[in-house]
TIVO-2410 file (N, C-alpha, C; in nm, 3 decimals):
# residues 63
REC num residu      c1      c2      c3 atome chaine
REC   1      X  16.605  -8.729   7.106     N      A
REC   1      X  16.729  -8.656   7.100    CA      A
REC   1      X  16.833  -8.740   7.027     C      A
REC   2      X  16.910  -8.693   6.938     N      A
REC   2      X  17.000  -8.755   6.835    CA      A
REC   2      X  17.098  -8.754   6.935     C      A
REC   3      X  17.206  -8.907   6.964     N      A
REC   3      X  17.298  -8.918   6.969    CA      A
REC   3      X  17.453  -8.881   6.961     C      A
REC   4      X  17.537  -8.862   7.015     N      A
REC   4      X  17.704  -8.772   6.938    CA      A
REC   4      X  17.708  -8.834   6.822     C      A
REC   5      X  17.711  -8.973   6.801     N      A
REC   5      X  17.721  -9.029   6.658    CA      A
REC   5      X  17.644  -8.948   6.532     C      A
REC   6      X  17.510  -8.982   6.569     N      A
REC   6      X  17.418  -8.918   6.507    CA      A
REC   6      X  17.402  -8.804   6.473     C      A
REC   7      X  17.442  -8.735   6.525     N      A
REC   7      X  17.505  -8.556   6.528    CA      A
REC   7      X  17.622  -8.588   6.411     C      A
REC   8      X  17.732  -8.609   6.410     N      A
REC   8      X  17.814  -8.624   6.392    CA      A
REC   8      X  17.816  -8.656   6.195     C      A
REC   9      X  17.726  -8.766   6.172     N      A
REC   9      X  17.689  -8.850   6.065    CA      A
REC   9      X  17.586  -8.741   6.010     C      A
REC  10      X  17.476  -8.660   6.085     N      A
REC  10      X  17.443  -8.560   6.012    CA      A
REC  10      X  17.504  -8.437   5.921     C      A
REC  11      X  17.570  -8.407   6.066     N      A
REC  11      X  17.714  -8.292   6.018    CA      A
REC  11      X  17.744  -8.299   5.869     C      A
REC  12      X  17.838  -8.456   5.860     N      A
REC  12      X  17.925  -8.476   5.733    CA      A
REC  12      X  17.804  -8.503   5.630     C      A
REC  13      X  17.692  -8.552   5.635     N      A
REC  13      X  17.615  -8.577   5.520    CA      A
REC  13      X  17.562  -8.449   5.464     C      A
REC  14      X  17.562  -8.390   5.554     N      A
REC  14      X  17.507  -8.238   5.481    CA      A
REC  14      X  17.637  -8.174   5.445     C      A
REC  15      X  17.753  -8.177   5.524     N      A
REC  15      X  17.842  -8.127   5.396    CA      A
REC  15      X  17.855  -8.217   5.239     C      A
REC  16      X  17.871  -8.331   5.252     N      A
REC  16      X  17.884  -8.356   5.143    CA      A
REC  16      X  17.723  -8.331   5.067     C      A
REC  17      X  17.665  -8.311   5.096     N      A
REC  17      X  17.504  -8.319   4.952    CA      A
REC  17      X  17.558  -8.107   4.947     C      A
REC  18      X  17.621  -8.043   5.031     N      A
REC  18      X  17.652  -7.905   4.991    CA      A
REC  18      X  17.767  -7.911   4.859     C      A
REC  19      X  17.829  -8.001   4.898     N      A
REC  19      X  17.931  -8.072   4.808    CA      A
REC  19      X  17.858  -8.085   4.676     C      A
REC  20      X  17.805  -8.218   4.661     N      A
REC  20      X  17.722  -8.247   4.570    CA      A
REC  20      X  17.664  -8.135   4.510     C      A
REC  21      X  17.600  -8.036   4.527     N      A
REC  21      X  17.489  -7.931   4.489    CA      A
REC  21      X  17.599  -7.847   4.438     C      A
REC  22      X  17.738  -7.791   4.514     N      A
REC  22      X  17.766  -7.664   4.473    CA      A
REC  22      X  17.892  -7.729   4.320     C      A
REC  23      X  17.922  -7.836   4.328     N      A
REC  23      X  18.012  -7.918   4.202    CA      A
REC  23      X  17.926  -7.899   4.113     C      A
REC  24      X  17.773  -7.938   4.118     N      A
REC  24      X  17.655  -8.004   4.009    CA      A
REC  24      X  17.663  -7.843   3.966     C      A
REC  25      X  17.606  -7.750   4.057     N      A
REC  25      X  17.589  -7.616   3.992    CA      A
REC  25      X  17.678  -7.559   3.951     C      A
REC  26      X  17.846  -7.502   3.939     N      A
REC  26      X  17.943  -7.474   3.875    CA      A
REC  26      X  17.967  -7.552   3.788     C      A
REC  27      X  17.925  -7.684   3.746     N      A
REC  27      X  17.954  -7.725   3.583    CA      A
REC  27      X  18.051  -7.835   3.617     C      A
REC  28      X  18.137  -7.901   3.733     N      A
REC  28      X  18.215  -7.965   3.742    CA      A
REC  28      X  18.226  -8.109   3.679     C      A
REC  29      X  18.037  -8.135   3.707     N      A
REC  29      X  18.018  -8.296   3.647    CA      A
REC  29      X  17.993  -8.288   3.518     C      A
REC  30      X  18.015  -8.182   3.458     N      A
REC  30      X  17.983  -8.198   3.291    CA      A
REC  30      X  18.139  -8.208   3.198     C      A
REC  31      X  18.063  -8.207   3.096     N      A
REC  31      X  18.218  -8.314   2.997    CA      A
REC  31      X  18.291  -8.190   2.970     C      A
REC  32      X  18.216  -8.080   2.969     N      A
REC  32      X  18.335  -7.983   2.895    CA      A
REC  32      X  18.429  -7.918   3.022     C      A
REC  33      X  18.502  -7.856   2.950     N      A
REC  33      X  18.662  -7.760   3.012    CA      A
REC  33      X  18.577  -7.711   3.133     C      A
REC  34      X  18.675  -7.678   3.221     N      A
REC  34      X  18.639  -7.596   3.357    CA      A
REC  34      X  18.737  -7.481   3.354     C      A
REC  35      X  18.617  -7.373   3.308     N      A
REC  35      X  18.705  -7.239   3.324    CA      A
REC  35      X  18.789  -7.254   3.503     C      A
REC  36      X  18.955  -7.175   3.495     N      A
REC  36      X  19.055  -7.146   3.581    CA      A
REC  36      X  18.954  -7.092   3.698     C      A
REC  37      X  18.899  -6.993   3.680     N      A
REC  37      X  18.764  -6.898   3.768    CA      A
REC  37      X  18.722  -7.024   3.849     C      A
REC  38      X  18.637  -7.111   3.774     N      A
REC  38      X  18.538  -7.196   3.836    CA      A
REC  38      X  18.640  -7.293   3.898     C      A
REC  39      X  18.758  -7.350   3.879     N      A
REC  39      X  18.864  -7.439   3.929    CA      A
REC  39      X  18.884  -7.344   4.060     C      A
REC  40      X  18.931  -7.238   4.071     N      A
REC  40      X  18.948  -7.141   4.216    CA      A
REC  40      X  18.831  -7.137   4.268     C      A
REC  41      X  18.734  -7.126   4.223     N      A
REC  41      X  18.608  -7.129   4.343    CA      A
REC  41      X  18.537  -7.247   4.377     C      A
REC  42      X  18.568  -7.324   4.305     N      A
REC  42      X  18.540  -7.479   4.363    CA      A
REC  42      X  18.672  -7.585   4.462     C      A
REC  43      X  18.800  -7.482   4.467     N      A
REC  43      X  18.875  -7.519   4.564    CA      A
REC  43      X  18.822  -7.439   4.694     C      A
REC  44      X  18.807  -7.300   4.670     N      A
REC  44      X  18.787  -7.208   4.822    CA      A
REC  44      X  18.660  -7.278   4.892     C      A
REC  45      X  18.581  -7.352   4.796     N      A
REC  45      X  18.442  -7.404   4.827    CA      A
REC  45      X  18.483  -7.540   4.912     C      A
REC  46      X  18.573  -7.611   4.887     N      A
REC  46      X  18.616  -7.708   4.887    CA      A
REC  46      X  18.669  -7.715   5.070     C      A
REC  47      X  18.801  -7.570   5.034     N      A
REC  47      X  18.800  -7.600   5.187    CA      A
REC  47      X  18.783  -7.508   5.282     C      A
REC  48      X  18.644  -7.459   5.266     N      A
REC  48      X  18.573  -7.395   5.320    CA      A
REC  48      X  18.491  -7.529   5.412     C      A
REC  49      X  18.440  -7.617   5.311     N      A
REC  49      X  18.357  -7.749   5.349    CA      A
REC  49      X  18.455  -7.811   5.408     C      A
REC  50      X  18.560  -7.858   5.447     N      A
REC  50      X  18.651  -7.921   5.538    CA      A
REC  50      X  18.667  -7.846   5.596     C      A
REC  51      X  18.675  -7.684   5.669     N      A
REC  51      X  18.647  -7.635   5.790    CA      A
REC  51      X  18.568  -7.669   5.854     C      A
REC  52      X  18.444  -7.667   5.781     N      A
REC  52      X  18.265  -7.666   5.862    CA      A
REC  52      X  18.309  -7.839   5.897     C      A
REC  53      X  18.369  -7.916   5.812     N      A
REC  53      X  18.365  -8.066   5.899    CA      A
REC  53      X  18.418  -8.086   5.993     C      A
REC  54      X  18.555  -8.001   5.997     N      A
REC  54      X  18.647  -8.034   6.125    CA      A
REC  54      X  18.582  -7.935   6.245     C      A
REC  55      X  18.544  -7.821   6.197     N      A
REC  55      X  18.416  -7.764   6.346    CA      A
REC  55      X  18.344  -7.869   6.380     C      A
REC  56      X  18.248  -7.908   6.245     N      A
REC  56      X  18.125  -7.987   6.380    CA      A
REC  56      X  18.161  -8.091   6.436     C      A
REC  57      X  18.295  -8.213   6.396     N      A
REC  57      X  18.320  -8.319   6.431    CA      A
REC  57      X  18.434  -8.254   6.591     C      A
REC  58      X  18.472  -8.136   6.561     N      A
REC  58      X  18.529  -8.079   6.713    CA      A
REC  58      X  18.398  -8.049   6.799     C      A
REC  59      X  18.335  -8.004   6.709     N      A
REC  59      X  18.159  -7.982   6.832    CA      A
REC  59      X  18.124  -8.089   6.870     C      A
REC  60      X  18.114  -8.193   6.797     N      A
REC  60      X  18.034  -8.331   6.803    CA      A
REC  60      X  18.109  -8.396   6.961     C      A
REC  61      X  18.187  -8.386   6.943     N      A
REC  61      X  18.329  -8.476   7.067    CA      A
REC  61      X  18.294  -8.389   7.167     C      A
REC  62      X  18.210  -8.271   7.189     N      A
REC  62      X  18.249  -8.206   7.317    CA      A
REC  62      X  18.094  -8.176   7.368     C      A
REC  63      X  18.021  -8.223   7.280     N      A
REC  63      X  17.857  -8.301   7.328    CA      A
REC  63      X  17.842  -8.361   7.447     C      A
***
């Protein structure tokens, strides 16, 4: 059985590699312009993923 820590350190690593994956696939890490479109949906994406962190790290504490 994983730990609160451990819980916790899972949580955020999988947001960020969702991070990682959904930047890589909208074009963010490449050299050219970022269409306005893709700038708005890589913010809603953005803090959409700092909801899901501040849920599980509020879940994690009440483990």
């Amino acid at each position: 059985m994983l730990s609160k820590f451990e819980i916790l350190v899972t949580i955020l690593v999988l947001v960020f590699l969702f991070f990682i994956v959904i930047s890589f696939g909208a074009g963010a890490f490449s050299k050219k312009e970022i269409k306005p479109e893709t700038k708005r949906y890589l913010k809603s994406v953005n803090i959409l993923l700092i909801i899901i962190a501040v849920v599980g790290i509020i879940l994690a504490m009440f483990i």
